[in-house]
GUMARLUM-369056 format. One record per residue: residue in three letters; x, y, z of N, C-alpha, C in turn. Coordinates in nm, 3 decimals, decimal comma, m for minus. Layout:
GUMARLUM-369056
  residu      nc1      nc2      nc3     cac1     cac2     cac3      cc1      cc2      cc3
     ALA        X        Y        Z        X        Y        Z        X        Y        Z
...
***
This chain:
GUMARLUM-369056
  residu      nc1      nc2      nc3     cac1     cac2     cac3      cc1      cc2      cc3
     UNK    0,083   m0,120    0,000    0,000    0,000    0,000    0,086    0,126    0,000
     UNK    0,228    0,112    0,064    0,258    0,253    0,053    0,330    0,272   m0,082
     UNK    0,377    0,194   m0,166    0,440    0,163   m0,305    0,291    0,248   m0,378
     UNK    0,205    0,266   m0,317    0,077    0,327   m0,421    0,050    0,468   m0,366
     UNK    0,093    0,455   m0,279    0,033    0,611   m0,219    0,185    0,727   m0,245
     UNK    0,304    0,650   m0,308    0,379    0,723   m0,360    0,322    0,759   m0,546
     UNK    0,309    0,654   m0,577    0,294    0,700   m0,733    0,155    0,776   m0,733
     UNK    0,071    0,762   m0,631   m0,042    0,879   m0,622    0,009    0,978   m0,599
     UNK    0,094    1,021   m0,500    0,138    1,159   m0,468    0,218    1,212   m0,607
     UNK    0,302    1,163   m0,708    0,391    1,174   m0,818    0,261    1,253   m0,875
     UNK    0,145    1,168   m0,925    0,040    1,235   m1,016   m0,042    1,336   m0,962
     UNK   m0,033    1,319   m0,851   m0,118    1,481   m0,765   m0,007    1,590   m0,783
     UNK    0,154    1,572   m0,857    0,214    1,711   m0,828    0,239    1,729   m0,995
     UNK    0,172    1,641   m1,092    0,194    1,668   m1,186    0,096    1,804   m1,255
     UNK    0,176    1,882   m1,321    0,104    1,997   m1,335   m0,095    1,945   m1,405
     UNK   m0,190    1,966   m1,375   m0,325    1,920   m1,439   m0,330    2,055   m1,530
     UNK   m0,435    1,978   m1,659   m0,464    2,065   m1,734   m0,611    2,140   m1,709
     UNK   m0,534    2,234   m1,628   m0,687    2,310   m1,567   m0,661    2,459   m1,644
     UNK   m0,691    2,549   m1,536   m0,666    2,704   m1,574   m0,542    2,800   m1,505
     UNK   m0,512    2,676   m1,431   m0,351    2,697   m1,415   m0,207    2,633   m1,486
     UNK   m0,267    2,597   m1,609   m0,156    2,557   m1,724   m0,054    2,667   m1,739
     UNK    0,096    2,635   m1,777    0,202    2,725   m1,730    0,234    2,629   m1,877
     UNK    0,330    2,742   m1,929    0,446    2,736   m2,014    0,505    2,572   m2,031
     UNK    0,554    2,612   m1,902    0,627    2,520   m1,862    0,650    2,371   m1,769
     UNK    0,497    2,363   m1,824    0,453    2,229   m1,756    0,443    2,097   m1,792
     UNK    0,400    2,001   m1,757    0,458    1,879   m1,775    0,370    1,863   m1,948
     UNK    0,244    1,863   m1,950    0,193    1,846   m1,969    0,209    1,955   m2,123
     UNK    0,240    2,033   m2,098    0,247    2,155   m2,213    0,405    2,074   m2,282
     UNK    0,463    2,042   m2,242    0,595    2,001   m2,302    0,578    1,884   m2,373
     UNK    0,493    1,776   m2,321    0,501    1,641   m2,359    0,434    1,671   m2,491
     UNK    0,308    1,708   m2,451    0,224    1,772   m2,575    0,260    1,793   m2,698
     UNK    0,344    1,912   m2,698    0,445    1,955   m2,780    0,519    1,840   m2,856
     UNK    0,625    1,787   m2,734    0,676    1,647   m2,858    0,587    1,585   m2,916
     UNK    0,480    1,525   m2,847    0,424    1,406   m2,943    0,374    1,457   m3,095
     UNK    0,301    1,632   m3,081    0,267    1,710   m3,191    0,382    1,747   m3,315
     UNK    0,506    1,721   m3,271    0,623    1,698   m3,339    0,599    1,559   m3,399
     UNK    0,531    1,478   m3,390    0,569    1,321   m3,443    0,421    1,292   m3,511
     UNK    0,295    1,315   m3,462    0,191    1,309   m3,492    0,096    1,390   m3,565
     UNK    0,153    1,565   m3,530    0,047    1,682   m3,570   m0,020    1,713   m3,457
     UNK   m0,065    1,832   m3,495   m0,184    1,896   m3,379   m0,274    1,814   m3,341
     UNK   m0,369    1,750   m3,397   m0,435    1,686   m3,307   m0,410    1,542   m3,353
     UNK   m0,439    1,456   m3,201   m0,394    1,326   m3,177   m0,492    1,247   m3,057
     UNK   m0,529    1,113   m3,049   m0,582    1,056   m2,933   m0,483    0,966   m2,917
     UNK   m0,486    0,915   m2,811   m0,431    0,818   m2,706   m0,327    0,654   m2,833
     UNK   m0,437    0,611   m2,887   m0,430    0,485   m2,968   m0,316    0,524   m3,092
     UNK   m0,331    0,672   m3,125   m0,202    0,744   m3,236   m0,080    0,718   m3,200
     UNK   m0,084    0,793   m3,023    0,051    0,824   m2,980    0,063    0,666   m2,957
     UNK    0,010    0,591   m2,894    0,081    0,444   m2,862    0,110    0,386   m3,037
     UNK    0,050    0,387   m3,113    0,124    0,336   m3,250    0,275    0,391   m3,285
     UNK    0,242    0,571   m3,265    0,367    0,623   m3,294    0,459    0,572   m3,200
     UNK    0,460    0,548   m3,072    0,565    0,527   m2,997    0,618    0,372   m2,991
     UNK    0,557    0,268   m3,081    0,591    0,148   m3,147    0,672    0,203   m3,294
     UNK    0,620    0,228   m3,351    0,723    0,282   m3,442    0,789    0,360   m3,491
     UNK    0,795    0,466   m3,391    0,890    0,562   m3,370    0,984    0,586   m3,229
     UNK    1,074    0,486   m3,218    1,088    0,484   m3,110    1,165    0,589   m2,963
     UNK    1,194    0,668   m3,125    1,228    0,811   m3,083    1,146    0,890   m2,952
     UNK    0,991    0,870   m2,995    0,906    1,015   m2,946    0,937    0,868   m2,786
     UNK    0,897    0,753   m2,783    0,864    0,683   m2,644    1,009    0,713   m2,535
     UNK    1,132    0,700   m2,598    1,233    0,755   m2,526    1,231    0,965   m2,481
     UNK    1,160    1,005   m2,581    1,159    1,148   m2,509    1,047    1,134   m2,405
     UNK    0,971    1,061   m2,397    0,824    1,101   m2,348    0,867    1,006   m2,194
     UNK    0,987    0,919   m2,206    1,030    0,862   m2,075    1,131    0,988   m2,012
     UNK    1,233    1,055   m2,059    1,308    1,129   m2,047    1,233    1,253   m1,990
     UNK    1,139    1,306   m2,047    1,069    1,444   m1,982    0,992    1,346   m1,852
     UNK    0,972    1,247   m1,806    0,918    1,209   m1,698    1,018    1,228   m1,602
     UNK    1,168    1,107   m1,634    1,266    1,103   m1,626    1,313    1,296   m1,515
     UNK    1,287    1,352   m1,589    1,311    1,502   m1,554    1,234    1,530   m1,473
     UNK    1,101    1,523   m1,446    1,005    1,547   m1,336    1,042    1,484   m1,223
     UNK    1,075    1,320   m1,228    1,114    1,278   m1,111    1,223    1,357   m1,023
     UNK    1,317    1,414   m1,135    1,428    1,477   m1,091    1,376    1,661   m0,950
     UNK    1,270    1,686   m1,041    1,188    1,845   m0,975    1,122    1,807   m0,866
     UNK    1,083    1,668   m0,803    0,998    1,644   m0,710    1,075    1,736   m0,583
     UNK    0,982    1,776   m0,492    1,054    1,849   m0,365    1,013    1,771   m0,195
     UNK    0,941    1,615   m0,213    0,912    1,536   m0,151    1,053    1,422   m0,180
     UNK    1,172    1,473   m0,087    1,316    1,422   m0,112    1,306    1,273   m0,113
     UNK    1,195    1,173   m0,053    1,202    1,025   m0,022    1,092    0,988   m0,129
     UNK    1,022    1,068   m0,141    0,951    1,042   m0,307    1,034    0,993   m0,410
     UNK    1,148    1,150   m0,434    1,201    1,155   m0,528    1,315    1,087   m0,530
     UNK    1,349    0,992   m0,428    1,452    0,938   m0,430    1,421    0,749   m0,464
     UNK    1,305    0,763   m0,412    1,207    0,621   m0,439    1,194    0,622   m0,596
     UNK    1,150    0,728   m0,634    1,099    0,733   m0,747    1,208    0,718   m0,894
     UNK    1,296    0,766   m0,869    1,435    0,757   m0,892    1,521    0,611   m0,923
     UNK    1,477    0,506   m0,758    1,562    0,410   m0,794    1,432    0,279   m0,922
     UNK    1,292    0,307   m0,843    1,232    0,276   m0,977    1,234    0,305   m1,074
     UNK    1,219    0,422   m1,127    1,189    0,443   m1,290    1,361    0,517   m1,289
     UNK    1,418    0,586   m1,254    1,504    0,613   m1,332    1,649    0,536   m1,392
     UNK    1,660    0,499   m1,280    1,773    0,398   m1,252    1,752    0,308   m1,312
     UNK    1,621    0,236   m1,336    1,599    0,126   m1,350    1,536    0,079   m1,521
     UNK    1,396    0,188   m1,517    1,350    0,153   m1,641    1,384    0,251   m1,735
     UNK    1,425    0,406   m1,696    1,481    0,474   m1,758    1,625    0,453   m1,830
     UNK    1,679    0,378   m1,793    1,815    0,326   m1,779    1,854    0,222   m1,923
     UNK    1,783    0,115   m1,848    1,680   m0,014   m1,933    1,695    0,050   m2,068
     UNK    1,601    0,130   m2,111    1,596    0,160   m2,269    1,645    0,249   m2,308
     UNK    1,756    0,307   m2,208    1,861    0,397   m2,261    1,957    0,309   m2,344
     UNK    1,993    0,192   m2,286    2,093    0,052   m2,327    2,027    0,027   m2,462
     UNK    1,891   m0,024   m2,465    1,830   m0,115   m2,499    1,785   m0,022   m2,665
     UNK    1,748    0,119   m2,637    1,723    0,171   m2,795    1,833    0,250   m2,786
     UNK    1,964    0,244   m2,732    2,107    0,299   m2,773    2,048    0,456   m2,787
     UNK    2,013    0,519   m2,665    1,982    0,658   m2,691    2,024    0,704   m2,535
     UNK    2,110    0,808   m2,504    2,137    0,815   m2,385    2,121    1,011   m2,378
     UNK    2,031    1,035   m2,313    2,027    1,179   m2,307    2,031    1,219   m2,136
     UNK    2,095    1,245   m2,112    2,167    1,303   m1,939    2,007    1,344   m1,881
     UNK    1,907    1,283   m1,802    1,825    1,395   m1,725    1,825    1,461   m1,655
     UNK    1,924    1,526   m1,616    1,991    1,657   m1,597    1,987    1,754   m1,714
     UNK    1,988    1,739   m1,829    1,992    1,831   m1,899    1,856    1,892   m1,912
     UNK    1,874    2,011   m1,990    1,778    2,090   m2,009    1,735    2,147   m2,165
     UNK    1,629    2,044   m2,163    1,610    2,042   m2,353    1,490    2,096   m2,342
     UNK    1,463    2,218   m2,426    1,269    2,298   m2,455    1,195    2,196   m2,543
     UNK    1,070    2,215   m2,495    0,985    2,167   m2,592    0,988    2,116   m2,723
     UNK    0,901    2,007   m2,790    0,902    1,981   m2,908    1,045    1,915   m2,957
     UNK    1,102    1,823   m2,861    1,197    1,777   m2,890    1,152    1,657   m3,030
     UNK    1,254    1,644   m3,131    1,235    1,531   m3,189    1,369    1,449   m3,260
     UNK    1,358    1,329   m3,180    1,452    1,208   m3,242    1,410    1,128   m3,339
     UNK    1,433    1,159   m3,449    1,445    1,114   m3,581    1,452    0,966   m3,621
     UNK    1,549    0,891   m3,559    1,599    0,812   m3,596    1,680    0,742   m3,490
     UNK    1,659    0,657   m3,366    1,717    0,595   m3,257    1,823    0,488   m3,296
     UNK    1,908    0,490   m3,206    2,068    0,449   m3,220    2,180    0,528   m3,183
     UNK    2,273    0,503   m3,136    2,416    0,557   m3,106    2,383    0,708   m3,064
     UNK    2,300    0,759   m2,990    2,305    0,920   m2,932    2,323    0,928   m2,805
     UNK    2,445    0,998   m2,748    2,478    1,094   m2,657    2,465    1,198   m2,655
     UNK    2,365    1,224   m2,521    2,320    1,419   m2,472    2,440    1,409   m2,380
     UNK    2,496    1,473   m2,337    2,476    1,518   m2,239    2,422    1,631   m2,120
     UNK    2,444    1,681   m2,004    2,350    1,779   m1,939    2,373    1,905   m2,010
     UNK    2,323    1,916   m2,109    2,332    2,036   m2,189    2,191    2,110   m2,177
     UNK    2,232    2,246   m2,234    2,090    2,320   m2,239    2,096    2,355   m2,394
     UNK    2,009    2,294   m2,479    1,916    2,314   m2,575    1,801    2,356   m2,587
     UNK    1,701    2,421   m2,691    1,604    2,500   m2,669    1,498    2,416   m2,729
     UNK    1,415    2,503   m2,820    1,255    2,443   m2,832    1,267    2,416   m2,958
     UNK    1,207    2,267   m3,000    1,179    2,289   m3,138    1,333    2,173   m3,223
     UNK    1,403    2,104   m3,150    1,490    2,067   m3,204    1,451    1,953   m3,229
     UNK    1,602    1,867   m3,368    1,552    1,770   m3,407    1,709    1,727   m3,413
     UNK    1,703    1,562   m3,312    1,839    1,533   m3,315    1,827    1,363   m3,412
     UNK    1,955    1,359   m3,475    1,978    1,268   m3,566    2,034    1,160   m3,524
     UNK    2,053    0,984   m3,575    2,096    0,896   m3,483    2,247    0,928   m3,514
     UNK    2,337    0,862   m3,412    2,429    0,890   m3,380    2,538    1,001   m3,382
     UNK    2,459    1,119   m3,307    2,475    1,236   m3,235    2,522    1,214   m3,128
     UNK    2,650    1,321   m3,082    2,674    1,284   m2,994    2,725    1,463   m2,937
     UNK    2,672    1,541   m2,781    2,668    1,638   m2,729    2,729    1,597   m2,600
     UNK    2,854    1,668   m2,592    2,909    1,671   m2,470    3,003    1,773   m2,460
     UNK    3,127    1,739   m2,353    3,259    1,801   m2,293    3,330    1,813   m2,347
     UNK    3,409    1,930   m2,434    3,513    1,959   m2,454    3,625    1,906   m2,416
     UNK    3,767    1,932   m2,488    3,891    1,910   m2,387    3,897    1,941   m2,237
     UNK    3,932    1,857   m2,105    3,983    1,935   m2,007    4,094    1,992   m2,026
     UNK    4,089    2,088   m1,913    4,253    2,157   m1,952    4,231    2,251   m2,024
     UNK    4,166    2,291   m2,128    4,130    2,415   m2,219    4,049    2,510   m2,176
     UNK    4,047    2,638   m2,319    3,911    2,677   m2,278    3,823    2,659   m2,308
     UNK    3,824    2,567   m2,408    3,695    2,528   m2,458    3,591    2,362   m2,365
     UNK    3,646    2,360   m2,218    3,608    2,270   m2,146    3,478    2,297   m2,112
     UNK    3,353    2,269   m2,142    3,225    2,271   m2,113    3,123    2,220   m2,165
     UNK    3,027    2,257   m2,136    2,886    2,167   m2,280    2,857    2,318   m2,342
     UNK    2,775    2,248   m2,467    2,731    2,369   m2,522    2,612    2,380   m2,519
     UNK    2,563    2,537   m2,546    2,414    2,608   m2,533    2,364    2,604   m2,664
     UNK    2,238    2,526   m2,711    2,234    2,510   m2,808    2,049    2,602   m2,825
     UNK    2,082    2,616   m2,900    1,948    2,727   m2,912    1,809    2,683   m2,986
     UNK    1,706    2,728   m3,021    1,565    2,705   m3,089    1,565    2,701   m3,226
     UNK    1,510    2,565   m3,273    1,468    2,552   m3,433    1,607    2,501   m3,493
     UNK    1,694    2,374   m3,362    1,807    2,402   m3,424    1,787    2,233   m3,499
     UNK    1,849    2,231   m3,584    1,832    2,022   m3,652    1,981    2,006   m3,685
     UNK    2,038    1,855   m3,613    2,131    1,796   m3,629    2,144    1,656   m3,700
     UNK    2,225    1,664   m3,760    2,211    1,556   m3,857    2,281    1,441   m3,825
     UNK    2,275    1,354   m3,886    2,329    1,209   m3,832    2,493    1,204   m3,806
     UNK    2,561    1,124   m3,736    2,679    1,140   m3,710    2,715    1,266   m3,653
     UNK    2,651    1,428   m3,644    2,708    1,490   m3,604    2,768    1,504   m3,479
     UNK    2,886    1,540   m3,427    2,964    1,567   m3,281    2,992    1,721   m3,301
     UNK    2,904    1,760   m3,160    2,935    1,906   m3,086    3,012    1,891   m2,973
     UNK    3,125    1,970   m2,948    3,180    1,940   m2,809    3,188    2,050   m2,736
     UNK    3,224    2,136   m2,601    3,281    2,200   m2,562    3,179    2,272   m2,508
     UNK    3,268    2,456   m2,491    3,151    2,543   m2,414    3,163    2,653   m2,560
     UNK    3,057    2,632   m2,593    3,041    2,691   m2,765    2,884    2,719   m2,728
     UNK    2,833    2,810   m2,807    2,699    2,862   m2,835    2,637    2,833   m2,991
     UNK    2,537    2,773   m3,025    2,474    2,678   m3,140    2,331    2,834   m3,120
     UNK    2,411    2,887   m3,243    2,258    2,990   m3,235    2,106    2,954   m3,282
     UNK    2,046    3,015   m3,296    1,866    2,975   m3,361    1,877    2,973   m3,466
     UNK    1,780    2,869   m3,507    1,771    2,780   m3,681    1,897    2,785   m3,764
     UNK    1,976    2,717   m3,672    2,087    2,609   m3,749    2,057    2,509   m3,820
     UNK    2,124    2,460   m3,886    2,123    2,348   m3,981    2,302    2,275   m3,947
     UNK    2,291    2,150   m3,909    2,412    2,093   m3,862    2,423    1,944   m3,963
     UNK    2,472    1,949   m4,045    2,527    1,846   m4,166    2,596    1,712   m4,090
     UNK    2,548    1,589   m4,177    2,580    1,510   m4,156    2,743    1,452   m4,132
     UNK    2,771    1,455   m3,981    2,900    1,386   m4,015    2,973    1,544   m3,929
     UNK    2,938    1,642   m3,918    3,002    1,714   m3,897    3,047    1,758   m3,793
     UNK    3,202    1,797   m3,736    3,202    1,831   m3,606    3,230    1,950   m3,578
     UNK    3,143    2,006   m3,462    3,159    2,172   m3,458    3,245    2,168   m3,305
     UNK    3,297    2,264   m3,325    3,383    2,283   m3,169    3,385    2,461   m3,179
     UNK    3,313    2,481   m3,242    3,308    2,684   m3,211    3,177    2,700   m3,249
     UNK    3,148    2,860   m3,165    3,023    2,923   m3,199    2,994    2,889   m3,313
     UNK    2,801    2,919   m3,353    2,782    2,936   m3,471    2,719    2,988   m3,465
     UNK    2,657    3,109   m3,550    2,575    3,216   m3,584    2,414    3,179   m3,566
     UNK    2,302    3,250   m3,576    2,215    3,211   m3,574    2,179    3,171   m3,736
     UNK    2,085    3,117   m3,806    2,058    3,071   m3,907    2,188    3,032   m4,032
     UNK    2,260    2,965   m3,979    2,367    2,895   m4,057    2,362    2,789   m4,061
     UNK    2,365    2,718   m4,177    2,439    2,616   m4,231    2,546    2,570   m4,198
     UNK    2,615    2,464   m4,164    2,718    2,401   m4,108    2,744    2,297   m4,125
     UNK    2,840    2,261   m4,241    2,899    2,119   m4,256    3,032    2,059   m4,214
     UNK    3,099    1,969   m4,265    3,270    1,960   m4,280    3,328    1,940   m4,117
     UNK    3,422    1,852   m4,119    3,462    1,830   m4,016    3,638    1,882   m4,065
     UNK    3,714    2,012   m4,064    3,637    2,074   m3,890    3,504    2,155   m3,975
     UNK    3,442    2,192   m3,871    3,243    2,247   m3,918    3,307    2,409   m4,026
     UNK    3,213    2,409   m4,113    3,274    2,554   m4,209    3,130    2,560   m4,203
     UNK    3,081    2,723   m4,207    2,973    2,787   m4,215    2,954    2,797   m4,453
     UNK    2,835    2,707   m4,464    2,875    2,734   m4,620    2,748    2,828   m4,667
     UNK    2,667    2,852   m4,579    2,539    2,969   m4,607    2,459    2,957   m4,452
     UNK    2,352    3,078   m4,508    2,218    3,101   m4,425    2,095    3,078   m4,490
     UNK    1,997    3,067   m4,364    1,842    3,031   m4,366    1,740    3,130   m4,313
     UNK    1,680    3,133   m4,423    1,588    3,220   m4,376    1,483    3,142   m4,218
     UNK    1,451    3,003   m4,283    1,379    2,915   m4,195    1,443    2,785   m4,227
     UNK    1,450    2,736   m4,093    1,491    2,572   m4,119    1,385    2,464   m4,178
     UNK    1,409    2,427   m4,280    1,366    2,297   m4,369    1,344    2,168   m4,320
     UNK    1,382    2,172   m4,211    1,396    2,074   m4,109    1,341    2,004   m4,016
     UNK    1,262    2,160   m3,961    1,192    2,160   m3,846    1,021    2,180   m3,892
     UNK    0,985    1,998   m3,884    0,847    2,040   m3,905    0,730    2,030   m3,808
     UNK    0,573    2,067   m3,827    0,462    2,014   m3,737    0,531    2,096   m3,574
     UNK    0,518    2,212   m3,625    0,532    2,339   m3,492    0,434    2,375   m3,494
     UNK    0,396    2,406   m3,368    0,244    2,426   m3,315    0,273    2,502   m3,153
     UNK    0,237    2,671   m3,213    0,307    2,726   m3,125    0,149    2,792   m3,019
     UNK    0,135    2,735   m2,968   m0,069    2,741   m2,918   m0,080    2,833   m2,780
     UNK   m0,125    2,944   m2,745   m0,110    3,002   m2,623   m0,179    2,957   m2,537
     UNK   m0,136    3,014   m2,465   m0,225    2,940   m2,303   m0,398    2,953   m2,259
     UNK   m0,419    3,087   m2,357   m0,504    3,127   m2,338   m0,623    2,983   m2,426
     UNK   m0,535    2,994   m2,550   m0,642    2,881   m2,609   m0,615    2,746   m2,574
     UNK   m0,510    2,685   m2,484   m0,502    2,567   m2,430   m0,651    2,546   m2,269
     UNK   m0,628    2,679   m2,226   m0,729    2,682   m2,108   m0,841    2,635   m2,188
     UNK   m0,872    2,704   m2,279   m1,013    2,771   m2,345   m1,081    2,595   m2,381
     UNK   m0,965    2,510   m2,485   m1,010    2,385   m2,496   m1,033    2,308   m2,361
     UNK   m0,986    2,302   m2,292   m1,006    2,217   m2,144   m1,096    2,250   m2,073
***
């Protein structure tokens, strides 16, 4: 009985879709991805097909949970909760669909994985609207340098397969990141970026990339509920 009166308390702190919907809620985020994989509107029986054969959106949609467990402020909750799902089943199909994204990090809305296999996040901060490619890999720079850190990767950005970002570099808004390519310096906002080492070979007006954005205010999320 008390194994239940924890996963009750988990869903009583999950944000509800009432008239106190926030930005930045559980529920507003998840949303978002699955509308990345499915479109604006979707029922229940869609997303479970898509998340059989896309196995992309079922690893984000564990990962943004993954992250909630992490915000709980009930410390024996969140530490219970933790060695179940995170440790355990979060973990599980990190191995198992070869996708490993740090939940520590801090990725915006409308995340979308393309294509599952060989990806490393690490606790990086990325923005809204991205689309990562299989075997991507985001982490740490050289130690010892200055370029020792993760990088800030910004909104509307799409990475392509094989690409490696390393270091403490800034990835501006609606990039385009080429297959294969490794960046280890800033990049501008709306650039193109191929070649290992990464060469800027043009700009975008809008990324080509990034589709099924659905940017919906709060006002009309209340309004439907």
């Amino acid at each position: 009985m008390l194994i239940f009166r924890y996963i009750s308390k988990i869903f009583k702190q999950i944000p509800r879709i009432n008239s106190h919907i926030s930005e930045n809620s559980l529920w507003i985020t998840v949303k978002t991805d699955i509308q990345r994989y499915v479109g604006s509107q979707f029922n229940l029986l869609q997303v479970l097909k898509m998340c059989y054969n896309e196995p992309g959106l079922f690893y984000v949609v564990l990962f943004r949970l993954s992250q909630r467990v992490n915000q709980l402020n009930n410390t024996i909750l969140r530490i219970f909760l933790k060695l179940i799902f995170v440790w355990t089943i979060y973990k599980f199909f990190s191995i198992f669909l070869g996708i490993h994204i740090h939940n520590g990090a801090k990725i915006g809305k409308g995340l979308y994985i393309g294509h599952f296999g060989g990806i490393f996040i690490g606790p990086i901060e990325m923005g809204k609207y991205c689309n990562i490619s299989h075997q991507v890999t985001i982490g740490y720079g050289r130690q010892g340098t200055n370029r020792y850190g993760l990088p800030k990767i910004g909104n509307y950005v799409y990475i392509g397969p094989g690409a490696k970002i390393f270091g403490k570099i800034k990835i501006g808004n609606n990039v385009s990141i080429g297959a294969n390519a490794v960046v280890s310096k800033d990049i501008p906002d709306n650039a193109i970026v191929v070649g290992n080492p990464s060469r800027i070979v043009g700009y975008q007006e809008q990324n080509p990339y990034i589709h099924n954005v659905y940017e919906e205010t709060i006002a009309t999320l209340q309004k439907s509920t």
